[in-house]
N, C-alpha and C positions, 0 to 999 in steps of 0.2 A: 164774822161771817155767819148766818143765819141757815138756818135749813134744816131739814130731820138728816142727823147722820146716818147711811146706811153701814151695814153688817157685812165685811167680808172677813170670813173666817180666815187664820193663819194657815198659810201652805206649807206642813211640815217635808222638805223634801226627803229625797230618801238618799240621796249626791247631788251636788254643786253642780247648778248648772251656767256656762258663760261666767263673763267675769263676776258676775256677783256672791259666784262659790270663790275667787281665788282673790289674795296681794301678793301684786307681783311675780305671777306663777304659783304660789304656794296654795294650796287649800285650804278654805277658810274653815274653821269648826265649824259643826252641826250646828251650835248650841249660839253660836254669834250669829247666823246667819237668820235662824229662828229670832232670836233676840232683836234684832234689827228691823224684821216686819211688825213684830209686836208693838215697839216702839214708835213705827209711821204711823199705825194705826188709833195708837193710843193719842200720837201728838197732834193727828190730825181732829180728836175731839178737843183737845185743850185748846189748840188755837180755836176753836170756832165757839167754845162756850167759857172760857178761861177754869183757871186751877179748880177754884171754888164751885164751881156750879156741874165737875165734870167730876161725876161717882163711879167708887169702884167697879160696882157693877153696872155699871154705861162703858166704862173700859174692857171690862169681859166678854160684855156680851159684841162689842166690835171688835177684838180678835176672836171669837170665835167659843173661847174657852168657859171655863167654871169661876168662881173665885178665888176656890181654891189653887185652881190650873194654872190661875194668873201670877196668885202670892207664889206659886215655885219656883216663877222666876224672879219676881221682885217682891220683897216683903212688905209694902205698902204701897197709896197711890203718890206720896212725897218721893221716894224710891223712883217712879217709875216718871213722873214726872221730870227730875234732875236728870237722869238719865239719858231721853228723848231730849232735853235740852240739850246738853252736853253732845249726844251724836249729831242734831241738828249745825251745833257751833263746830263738830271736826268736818263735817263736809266744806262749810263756809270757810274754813282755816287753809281745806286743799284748791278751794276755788283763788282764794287769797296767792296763794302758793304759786301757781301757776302762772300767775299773771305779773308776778313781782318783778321783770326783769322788763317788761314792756311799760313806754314812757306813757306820759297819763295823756287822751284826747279820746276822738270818738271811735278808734281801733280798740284802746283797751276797752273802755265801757260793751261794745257788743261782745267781746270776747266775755267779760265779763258776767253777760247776761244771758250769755249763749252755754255759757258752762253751768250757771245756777238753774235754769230751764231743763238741761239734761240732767241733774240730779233730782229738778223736783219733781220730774214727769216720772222717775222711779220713785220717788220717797218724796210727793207732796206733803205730808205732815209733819215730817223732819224740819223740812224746808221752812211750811208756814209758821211752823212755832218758834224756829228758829229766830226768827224776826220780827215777832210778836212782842220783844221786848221794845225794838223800835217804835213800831205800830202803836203800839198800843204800853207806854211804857211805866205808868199807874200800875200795873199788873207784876213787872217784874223789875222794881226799879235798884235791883240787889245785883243785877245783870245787866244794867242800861252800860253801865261803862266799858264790859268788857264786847256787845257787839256795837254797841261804837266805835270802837275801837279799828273792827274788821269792818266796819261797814267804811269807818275812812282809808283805810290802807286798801280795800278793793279800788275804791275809785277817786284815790291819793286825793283826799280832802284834809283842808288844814284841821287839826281835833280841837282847832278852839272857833271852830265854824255852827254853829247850832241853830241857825235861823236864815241860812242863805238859800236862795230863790235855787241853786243847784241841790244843797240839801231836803228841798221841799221835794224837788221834782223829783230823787232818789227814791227817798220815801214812798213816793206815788209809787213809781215802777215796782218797787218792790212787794207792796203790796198790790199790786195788779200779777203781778208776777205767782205768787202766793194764790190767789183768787182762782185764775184764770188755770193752773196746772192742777187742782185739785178738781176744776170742773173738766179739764180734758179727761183726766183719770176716769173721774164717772162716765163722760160720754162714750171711751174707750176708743178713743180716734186720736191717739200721741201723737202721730204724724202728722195729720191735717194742724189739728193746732199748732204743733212745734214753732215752725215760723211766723206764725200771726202773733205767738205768743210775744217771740221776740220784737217782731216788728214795733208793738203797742208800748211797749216796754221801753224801748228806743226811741221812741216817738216822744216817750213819756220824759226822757230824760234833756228834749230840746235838739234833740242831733235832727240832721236832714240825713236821710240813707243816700245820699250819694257822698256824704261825709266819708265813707270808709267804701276799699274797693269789694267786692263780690270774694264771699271767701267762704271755703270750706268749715264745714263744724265738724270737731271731736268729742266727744263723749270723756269726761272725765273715768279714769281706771282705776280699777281697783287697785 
């Protein structure tokens, strides 16, 4: 993905606000919650310029901070990288999670893309990076197996399936998926988009929407 990255500084809160201070009732740390913007922010340059070409201080200066302010919390850019990976692959684990229990056709797929579009429209970078091993799998092919892995158990594909015309389409949606919440974010219109987002996404993956009946959306929880 191509573009000048802009600068939004980290919003260090001063309390938790909604569930994105709390699991499960409990309040989250200061210091996790902080940690978790830093890393959308961070992951949202790496997916867009990869490992290599995305410098410490390009990562500083889009949270906000120093270099040194950056190194306090992670001790390098390999650090901060794995990391944002790793948060990226826990969100996709609870999307995974959620849906295990629903049989595979075109109910679970929106369900499925209806939960990843809610988390990336909060944490686009988590998101796009998360699946940049797919995407784009040259880059990180130390991780291709493990979100493959999630990417067949989302949308119960055989794992020795690597070239089918449903796999292609996945692929597509996912990064349109990727694209298009990182550009709601900048427009600052989550809502207008939300549903176009799904809808293209869905579209993307061969379904007709009258495939599945009219149904409410929930927000994945803390």
């Amino acid at each position: 993905m191509g573009g000048d990255s802009q600068t939004f500084p980290v919003v260090f809160p001063t309390e938790p606000v909604g569930n994105f201070g709390s699991v499960g009732g409990v309040t989250r740390p200061f210091r996790e919650q902080v940690d978790e913007q830093i890393l959308d922010r961070a992951a949202e340059l790496f997916a867009q310029h990869g490992f290599a070409q995305t410098s410490l201080k390009a990562l500083a200066e889009a949270v906000g901070l120093s270099k040194a302010g950056l190194l306090h919390h992670y001790p390098s850019k390999e650090a901060i990288h794995g990391a944002a990976l790793e948060m990226g692959s826990v969100h996709a684990r609870r999307v995974r999670d959620d849906v295990a229990a629903m049989p595979p056709g075109p109910s679970r797929d929106l369900r499925v893309l209806e939960l990843l579009t809610d988390v990336a429209l909060d944490r686009p970078g988590l998101v796009a990076l998360a699946f940049r091993p797919i995407t784009a799998p040259s880059e990180h092919p130390a991780m291709l197996d493990d979100e493959e892995m999630l990417l067949h158990e989302m949308f119960v594909l055989d794992p020795d399936d690597h070239d089918s015309e449903r796999l292609v389409r996945i692929i597509g949606a996912l990064s349109a998926l990727a694209v298009l919440t990182l550009t709601a974010n900048r427009e600052g219109d989550k809502t207008t988009w939300r549903p176009r987002i799904i809808a293209t996404c869905f579209d993307a993956l061969g379904h007709s929407r009258a495939d599945v009946p009219p149904s409410g959306s929930r927000q994945l929880e803390d």
